[in-house]
C-alpha positions in Angstrom: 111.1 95.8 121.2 109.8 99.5 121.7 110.5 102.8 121.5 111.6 102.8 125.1 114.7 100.7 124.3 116.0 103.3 122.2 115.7 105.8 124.4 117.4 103.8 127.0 120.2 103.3 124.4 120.4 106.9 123.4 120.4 108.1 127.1 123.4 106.2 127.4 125.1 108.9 125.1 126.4 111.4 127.8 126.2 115.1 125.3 122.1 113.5 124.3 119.6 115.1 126.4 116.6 113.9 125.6 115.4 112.0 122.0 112.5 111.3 120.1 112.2 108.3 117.0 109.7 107.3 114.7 109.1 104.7 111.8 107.4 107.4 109.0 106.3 104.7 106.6 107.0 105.5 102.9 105.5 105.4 99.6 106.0 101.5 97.9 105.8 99.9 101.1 109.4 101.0 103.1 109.8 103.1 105.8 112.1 105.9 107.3 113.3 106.0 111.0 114.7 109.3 111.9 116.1 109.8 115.6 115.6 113.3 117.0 118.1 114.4 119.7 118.4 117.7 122.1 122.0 118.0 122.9 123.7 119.2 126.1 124.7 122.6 125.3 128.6 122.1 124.3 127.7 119.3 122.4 127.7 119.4 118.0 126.1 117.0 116.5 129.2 116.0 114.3 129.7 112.7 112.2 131.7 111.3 115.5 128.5 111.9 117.8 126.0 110.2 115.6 128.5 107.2 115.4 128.5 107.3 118.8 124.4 107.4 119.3 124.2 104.6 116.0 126.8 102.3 117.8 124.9 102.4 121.5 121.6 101.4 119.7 123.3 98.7 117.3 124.7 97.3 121.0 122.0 97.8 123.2 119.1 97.0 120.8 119.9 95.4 117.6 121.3 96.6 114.2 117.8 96.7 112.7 116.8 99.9 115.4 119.5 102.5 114.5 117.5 105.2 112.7 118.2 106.1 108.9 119.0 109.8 109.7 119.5 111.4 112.9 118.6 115.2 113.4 119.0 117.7 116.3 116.3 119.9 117.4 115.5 122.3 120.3 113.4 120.4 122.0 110.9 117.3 122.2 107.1 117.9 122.1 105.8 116.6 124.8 101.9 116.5 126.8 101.4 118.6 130.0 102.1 115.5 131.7 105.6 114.3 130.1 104.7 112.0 127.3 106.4 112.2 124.1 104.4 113.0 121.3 105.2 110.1 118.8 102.1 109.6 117.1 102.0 113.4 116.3 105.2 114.0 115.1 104.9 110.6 112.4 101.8 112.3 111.3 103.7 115.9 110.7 106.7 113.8 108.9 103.8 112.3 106.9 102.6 115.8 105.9 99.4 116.6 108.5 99.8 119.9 109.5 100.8 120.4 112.8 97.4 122.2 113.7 95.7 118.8 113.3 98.7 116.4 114.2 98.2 117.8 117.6 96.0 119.8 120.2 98.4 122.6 121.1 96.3 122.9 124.1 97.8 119.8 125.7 101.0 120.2 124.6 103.7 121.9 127.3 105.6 123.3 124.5 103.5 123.7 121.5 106.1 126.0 119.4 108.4 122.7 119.3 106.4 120.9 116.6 107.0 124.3 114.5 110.6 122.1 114.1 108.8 118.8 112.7 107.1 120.6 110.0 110.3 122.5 108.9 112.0 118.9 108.9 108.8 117.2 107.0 109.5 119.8 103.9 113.3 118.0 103.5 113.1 114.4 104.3 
């Protein structure tokens, strides 16, 4: 099971607009899975929305994909041609500057990994 499942799951979340996850692996062989969500303008990412989002992954994927921490952000970076930016964004949770995590060149909205790296100094 991917990536894509979860996003399938998450869409299914009216107030989620778009979403982003990644497995950042940690020091002592664990790992941390933080889902990234851009919300519908009315909606607050409260304790009753992330139950929500947790509950539609634990049903439509299994109980071993709902992400450690979920976080709202602008946007998702993504490549001139639509893709999510995975890959980059592990590497910016994993402390790689975003200058080298990415070609800003390719990116349709560069400034969005500007969030990543705020996040990466917390988690």
């Amino acid at each position: 099971m991917g990536t894509s499942e979860i996003y399938s799951a998450v869409d299914k979340v009216e107030e989620v607009q778009d979403s982003l996850v990644v497995d950042v692996p940690r020091e002592g062989g664990g790992s941390f899975m933080p889902l990234f969500v851009v919300l519908e303008e009315s909606a607050e990412l409260d304790d009753d929305l992330k139950g929500r989002i947790k509950q539609s992954i634990r049903e439509n994927t299994s109980p071993r994909h709902v992400p450690n921490e979920i976080f709202e952000v602008p946007e998702i970076p993504t490549t001139l041609n639509g893709k999510k930016l995975e890959v980059p964004v592990k590497k910016i949770l994993s402390g790689t500057p975003p200058e080298q995590a990415a070609s800003k060149d390719s990116l349709s909205n560069p400034e969005s990994l500007d969030r990543f790296a705020e996040l990466a100094r917390k988690i």
